[in-house]
C-alpha positions as CSV (number, residue, x, y, z in Angstrom):
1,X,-0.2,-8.5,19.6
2,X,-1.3,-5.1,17.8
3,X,2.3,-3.8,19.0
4,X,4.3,-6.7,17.6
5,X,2.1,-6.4,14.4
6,X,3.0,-2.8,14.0
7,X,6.8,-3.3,14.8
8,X,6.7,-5.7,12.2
9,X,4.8,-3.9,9.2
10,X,7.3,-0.9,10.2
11,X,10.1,-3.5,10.1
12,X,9.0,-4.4,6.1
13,X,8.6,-0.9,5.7
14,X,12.3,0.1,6.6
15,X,13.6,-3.4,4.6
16,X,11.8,-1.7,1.4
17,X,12.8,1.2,1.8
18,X,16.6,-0.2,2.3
19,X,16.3,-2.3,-0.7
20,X,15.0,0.2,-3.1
21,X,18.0,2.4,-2.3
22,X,16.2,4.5,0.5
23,X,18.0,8.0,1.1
24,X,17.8,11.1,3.6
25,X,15.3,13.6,2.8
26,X,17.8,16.2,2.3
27,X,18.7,14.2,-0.8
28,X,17.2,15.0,-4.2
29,X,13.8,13.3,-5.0
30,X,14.2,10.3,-7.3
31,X,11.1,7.9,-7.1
32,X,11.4,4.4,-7.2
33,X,9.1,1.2,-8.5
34,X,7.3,-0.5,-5.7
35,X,4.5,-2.9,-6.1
36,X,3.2,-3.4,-2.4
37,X,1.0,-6.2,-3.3
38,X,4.2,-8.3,-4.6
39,X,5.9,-6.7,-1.2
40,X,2.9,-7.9,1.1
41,X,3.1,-11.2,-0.6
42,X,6.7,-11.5,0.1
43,X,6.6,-10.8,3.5
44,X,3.9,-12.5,4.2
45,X,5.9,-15.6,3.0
46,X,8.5,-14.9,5.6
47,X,7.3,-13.1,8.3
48,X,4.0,-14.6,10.3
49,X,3.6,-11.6,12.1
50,X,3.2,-9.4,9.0
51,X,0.9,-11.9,7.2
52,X,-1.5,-12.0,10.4
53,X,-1.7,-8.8,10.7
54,X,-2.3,-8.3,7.0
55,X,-4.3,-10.6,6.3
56,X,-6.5,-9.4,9.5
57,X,-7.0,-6.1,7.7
58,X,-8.9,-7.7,4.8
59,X,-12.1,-7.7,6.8
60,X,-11.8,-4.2,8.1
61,X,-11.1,-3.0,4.8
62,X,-14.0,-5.1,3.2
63,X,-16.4,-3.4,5.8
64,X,-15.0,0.1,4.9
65,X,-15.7,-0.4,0.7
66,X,-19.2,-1.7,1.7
67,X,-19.8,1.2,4.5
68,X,-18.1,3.7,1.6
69,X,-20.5,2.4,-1.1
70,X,-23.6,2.3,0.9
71,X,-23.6,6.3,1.2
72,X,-24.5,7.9,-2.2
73,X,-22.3,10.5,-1.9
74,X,-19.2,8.3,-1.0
75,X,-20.5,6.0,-4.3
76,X,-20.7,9.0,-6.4
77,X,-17.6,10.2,-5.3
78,X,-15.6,7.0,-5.5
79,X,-16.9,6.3,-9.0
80,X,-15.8,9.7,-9.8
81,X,-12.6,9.0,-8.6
82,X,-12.0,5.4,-10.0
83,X,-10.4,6.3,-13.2
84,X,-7.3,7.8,-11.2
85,X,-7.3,5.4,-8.7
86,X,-7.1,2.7,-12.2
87,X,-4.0,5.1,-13.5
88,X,-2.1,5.2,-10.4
89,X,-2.5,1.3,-10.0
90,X,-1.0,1.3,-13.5
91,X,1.9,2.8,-13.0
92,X,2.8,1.3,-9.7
93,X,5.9,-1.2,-10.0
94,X,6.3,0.7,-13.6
95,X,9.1,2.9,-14.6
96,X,6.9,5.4,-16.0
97,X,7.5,8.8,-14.2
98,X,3.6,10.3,-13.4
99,X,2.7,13.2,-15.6
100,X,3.4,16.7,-14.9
């Protein structure tokens, strides 16, 4: 099951890449919008596999935040880091280049 579950997550991965206009690495660096909650979503919808196995990751995840935020010095240094970690979620599935 883990196997199929990866094939398929990798399988969504290659279709976004595809439909964002994925190139070869040789190519010039040109970013492009992507909102992977709106691409989970999708997939989910269409592919059971995917949505198992994602959805079967919120628990883990969960248990890592709490695990995280139990140890002081994770806390401190996750709070410390939550204003870029807000930023970036801002500008993902925007247009807006990140700053220099």
């Amino acid at each position: 099951m883990k196997n199929r579950a990866s094939e398929s997550i990798k399988r969504g991965l290659q279709e976004a890449i595809a439909h964002a206009g994925g190139s070869p690495m040789s190519e010039k660096y040109a970013p492009v919008a992507f909102n992977p909650r709106a691409f989970a979503e999708e997939a989910c919808k269409h592919d059971p596999v995917f949505r198992e196995a994602y959805e079967g990751m919120a628990g883990e995840v969960a248990a890592l935040k709490a695990r995280i935020l139990a140890n002081p010095e994770a806390r401190a240094e996750h709070e410390a880091q939550a204003p870029e970690f807000d930023q970036v979620r801002e500008r993902i599935g925007s247009d807006t280049p990140p700053p220099d």
